[in-house]
C-alpha positions in Angstrom: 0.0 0.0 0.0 1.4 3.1 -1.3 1.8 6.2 1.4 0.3 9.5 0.4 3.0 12.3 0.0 2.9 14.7 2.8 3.8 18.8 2.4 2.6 20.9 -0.7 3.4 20.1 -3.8 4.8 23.0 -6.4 1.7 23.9 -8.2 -0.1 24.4 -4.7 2.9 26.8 -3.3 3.0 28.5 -6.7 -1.0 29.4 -6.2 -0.6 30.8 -2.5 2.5 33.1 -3.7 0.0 34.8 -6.6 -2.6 35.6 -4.1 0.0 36.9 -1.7 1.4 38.7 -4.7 -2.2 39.7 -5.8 -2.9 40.7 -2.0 -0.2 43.1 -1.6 -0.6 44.4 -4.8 -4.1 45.4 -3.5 -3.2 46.6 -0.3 0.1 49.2 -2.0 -2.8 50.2 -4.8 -4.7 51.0 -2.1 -2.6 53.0 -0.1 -1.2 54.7 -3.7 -5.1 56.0 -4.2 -5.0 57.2 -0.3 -2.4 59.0 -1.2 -3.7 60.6 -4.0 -7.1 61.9 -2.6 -5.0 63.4 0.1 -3.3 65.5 -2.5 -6.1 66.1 -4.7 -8.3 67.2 -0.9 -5.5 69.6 -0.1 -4.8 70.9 -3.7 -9.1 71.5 -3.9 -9.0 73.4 -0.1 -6.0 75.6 -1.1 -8.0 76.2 -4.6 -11.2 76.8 -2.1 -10.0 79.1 0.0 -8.4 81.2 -2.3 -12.0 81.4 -4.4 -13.3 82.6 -1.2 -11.2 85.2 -0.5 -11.9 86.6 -3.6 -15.6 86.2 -3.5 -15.5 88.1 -0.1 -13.3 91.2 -1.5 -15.7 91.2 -3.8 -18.6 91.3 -1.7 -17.5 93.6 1.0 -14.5 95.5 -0.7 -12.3 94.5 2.4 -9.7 90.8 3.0 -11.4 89.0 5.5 -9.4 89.8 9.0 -8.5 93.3 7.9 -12.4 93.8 7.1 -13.4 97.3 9.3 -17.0 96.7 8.7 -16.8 93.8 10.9 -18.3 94.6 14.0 -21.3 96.3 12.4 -22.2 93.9 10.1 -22.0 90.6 12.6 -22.0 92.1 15.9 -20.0 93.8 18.6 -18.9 90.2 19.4 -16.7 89.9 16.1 -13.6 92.2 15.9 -13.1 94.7 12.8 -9.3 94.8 11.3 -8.0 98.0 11.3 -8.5 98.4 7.2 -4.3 98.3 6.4 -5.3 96.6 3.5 -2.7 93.6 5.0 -3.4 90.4 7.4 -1.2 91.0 10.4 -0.9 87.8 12.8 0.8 84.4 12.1 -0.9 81.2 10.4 0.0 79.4 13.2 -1.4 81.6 16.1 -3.4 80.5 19.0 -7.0 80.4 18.0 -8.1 82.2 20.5 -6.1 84.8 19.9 -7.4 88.4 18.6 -5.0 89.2 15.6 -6.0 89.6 11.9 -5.4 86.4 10.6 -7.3 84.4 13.2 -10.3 86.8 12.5 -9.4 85.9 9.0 -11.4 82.7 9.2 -14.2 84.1 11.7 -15.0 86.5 8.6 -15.1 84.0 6.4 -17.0 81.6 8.1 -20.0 84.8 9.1 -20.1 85.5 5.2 -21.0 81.9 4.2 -18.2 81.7 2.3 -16.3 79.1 4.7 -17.9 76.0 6.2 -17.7 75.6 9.7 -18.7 77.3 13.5 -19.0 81.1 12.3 -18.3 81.5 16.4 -14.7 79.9 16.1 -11.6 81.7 14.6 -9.8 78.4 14.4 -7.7 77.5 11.6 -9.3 74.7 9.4 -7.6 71.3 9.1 -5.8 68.9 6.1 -6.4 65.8 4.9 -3.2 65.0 7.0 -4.2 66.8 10.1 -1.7 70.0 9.6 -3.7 73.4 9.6 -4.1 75.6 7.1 -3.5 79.6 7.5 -3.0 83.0 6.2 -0.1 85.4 6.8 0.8 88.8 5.0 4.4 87.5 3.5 6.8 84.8 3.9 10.6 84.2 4.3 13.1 86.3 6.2 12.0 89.6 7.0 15.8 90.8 5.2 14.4 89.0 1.9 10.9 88.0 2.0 10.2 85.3 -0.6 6.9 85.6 -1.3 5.1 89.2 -0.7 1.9 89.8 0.0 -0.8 87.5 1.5 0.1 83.5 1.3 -2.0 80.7 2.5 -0.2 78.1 4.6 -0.7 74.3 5.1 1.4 71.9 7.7 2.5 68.8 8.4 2.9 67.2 4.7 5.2 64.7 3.4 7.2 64.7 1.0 5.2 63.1 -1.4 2.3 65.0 -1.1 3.9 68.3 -0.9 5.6 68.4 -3.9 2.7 66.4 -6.0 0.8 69.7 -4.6 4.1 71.9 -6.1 3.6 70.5 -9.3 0.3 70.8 -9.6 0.3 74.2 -8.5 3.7 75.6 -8.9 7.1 74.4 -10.5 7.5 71.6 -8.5 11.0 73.1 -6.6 10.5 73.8 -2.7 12.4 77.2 -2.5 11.3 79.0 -6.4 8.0 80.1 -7.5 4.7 81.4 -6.0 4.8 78.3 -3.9 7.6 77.6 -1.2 8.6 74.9 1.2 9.8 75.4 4.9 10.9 72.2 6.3 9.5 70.9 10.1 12.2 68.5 10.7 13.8 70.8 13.6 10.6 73.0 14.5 7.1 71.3 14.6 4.4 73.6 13.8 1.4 74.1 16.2 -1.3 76.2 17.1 -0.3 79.2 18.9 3.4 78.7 17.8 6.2 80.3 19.2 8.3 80.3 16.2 6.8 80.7 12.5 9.0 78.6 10.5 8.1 80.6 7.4 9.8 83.5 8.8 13.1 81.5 7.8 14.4 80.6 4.3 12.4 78.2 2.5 14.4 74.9 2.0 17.0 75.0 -0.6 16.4 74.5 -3.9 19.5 72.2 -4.8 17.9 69.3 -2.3 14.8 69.4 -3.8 12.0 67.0 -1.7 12.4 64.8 0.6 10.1 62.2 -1.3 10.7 58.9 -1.9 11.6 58.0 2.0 9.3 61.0 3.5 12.1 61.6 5.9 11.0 65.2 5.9 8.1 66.9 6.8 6.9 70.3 5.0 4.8 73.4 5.4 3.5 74.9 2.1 2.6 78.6 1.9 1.3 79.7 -1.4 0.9 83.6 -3.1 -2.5 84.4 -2.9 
């Protein structure tokens, strides 16, 4: 009486290593398309936000934060600006905070323009959890790199930062209406004590940190 051959046999190991195969393949195509509604969510709020800036100049002759009709158009609970024709404040301040960029999204919110708690001067979140804010200028005070007012977003990687530079800019972190400040050494918070966009914007020689995401990036964009 023969004896049945024990283990798997080559056909039967070949089979389980294409649905691993298959499996992981899912799993990274997955993660790929993740990856890419992040960018295309981020790229869409930057586009938003600038559209809605617009429409309220447009609407009340006035940026939102530096608005002076404020106060009596909403209330004497929300703050006019003082009509500079600038956003002064940091993107990253503390959201309860009183300066012009805070109000900045208080505005916005009152008009309609911006979803959200029209009571709240909080800075809006990414698809990756970083914030997004507005600033009057970037880059050191000496040599400011992009003038005027900029829109800020935090905590990207690599990846998605300069898929978003591409699609927006010339793809290079420090050139262009778009620049990169790297949060490698400084974190960016709420109610920071340091604006990392008051520094140089990371060199244009090393490019992104991409295919690792080693490095972490703010993006601030010319509006």
């Amino acid at each position: 009486m023969s004896k049945k051959p024990s283990g798997f046999t080559l056909v039967e190991i070949a089979i389980v290593l294409v649905i691993i195969g298959l499996l992981l393949g899912g799993v990274l195509k997955g993660q790929e398309l993740i990856v890419s509604a992040k960018i295309r969510n981020i790229a869409n709020d930057l586009a938003g936000i600038s559209a809605a800036i617009a429409a309220y100049q447009d609407r009340y002759r006035a940026l939102p934060g530096d608005d002076g009709g404020a106060t009596s158009r909403w209330g004497a609970g929300v703050a006019n600006g003082d009509k500079g024709g600038t956003v002064s404040g940091e993107f990253c301040g503390d959201p309860n905070g009183t300066s012009e960029s805070l109000s900045f999204w208080r505005h916005l919110r009152l008009s309609g323009l911006l979803a959200g708690d029209s009571a709240s001067s909080e800075q809006p979140r990414n698809a990756l959890g970083g914030m997004f804010g507005v600033q009057t200028a970037s880059g050191p005070e000496a040599s400011v790199e992009i003038a005027g007012l900029v829109l800020c977003t935090t905590n990207l990687t690599g990846k998605v930062a300069e898929a978003i530079d591409s699609q927006l800019d010339d793809g290079k972190p420090g050139t262009g209406t778009l620049r990169a400040y790297s949060q490698n050494k400084i974190p960016v918070v709420r109610g920071c004590s340091v604006n990392i966009t008051r520094s140089a914007a990371v060199s244009n020689a090393l490019g992104y940190n991409a295919a690792d995401e080693s490095e972490i990036y703010t993006l601030c964009k010319s509006l």
